[in-house]
N, C-alpha and C positions, 0 to 999 in steps of 0.2 A: 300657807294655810289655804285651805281649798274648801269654799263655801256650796253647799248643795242643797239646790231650795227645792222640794217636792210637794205636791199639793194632794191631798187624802184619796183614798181609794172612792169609789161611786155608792152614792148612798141609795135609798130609795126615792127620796126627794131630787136627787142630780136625775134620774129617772123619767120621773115625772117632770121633769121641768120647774120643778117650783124652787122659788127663791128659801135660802132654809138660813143664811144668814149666821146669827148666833144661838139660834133653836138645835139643841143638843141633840142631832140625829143620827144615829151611829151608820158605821158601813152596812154594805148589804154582801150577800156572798160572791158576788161580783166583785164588788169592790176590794175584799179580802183575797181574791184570787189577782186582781189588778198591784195589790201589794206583795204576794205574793212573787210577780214574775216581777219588778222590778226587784227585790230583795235578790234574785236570779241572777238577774241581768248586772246590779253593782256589784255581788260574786264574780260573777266570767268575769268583769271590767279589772277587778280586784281591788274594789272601793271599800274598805274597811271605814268604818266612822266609830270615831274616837270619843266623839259626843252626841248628842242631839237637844235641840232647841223646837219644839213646841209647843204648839196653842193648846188651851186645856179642854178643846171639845175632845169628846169620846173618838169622832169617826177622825180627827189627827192624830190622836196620840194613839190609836190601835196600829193607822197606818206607820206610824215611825217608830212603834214597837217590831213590828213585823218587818220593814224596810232594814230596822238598821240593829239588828238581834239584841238590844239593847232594852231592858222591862221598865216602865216608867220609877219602878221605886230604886232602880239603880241610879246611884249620885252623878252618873254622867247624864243621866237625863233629865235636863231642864223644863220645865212648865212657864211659859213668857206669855203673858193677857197679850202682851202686843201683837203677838200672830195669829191672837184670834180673828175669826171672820169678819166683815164689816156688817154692822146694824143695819140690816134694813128695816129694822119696827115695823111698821104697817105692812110691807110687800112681804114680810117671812109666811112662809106658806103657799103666798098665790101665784099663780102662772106667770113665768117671765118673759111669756109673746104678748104682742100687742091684741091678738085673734079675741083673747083671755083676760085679758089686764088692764083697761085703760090708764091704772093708775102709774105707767109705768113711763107716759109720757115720753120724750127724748130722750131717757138716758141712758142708753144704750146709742141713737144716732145722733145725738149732739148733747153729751154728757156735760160740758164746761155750762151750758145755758139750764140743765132741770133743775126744778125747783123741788128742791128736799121737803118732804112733808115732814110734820114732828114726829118725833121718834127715831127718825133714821140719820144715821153718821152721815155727815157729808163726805166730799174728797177730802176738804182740807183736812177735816178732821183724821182719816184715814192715815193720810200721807204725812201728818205731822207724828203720829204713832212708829208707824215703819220707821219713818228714818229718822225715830230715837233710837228706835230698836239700833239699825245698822249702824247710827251713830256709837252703842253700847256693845257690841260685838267689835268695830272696827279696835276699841280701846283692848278689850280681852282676849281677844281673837285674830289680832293681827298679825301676830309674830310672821316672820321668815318662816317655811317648811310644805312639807306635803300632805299632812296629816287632813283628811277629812271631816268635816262635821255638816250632819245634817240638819237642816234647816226646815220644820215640815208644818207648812200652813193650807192656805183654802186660796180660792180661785179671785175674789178680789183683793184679799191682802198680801198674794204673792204680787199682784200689777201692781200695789200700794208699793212694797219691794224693791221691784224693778224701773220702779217709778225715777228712785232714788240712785237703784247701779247702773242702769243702762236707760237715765233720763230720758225715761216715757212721757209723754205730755199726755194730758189730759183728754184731748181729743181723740186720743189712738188707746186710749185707758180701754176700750171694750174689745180693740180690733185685734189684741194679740190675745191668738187662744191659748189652752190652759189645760191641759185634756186631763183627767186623774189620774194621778201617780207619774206624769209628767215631771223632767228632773231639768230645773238650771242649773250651770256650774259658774263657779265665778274662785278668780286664784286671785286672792291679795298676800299683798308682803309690800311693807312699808308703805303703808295706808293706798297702796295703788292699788284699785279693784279693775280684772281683766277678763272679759267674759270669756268661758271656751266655749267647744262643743260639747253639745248636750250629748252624752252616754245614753239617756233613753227615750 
């Protein structure tokens, strides 16, 4: 089984730089043409996906309708809260530079020390989410084979993710980028997850 984790097409808010969080912002026509050529691009590869698992914002799940030809009222496409994006509460909307933001503190250069305002999920919280999630795939989704499924979340809860397949720590939580509609692969069978090369 061969795990494909993709992160939503470019919204307006990815744009503008603002943190959008769990604030239901759909794609933008950018973004839609950014899903577009990956849907392209897993053709040429000859990536067929069998299922898809996403978060129930609008701007994932248009992206993993259009990625993986599959309509969300179709039974193989799963809707999972887990892969939604992480709460920023208070920072949803506002700028994610410092130039803009002061509320944004360290966390971005020394994430393991900021201090979460109320409202917003922490890591832990984050990371205890994800990998129920992957804990619950690992069970359903493990089998031996080659069969594809799409996996289509947002740019901090794919790191929440990855946190868990290719034990990311906390301190490097910001420094691996994320670009949209950027694809990880990852091939399990027999609960052993194996990262590949990324196709896009």
């Amino acid at each position: 089984m061969i795990w494909n984790l993709i992160r939503h097409g470019q919204t307006d808010w990815n744009l503008q730089r603002r943190f959008q969080g769990q604030t239901d912002i759909p794609l933008n026509d950018t973004g839609r043409n950014q899903a577009r050529e990956a849907a392209a691009r897993c053709k040429q590869k000859g990536l067929h996906f069998c299922r898809v698992y996403s978060s129930p914002l609008e701007r994932a799940v248009e992206t993993a309708e259009i990625v993986s030809g599959l309509k969300r009222d179709d039974p193989g496409f799963i809707i999972d809260r887990r892969l939604i994006e992480m709460d920023f509460g208070p920072l949803d909307g506002t700028a994610f530079d410092h130039e803009h933001n002061e509320k944004i503190g360290c966390l971005f250069t020394d994430p393991a020390h900021f201090c979460f305002p109320d409202g917003m999920e922490t890591y832990q919280e984050l990371l205890v989410r994800t990998a129920d999630f992957v804990s619950f795939l690992l069970e359903k989704e493990g089998e031996t084979g080659n069969e594809n499924i799409l996996i289509q979340s947002h740019g901090a809860c794919l790191r929440g993710l990855l946190a868990r397949l290719s034990q990311l720590k906390t301190d490097d939580f910001w420094r691996l980028t994320i670009d949209n509609c950027e694809l990880f692969r990852y091939q399990v069978e027999g609960g052993k997850i194996t990262k590949l090369d990324r196709p896009l």
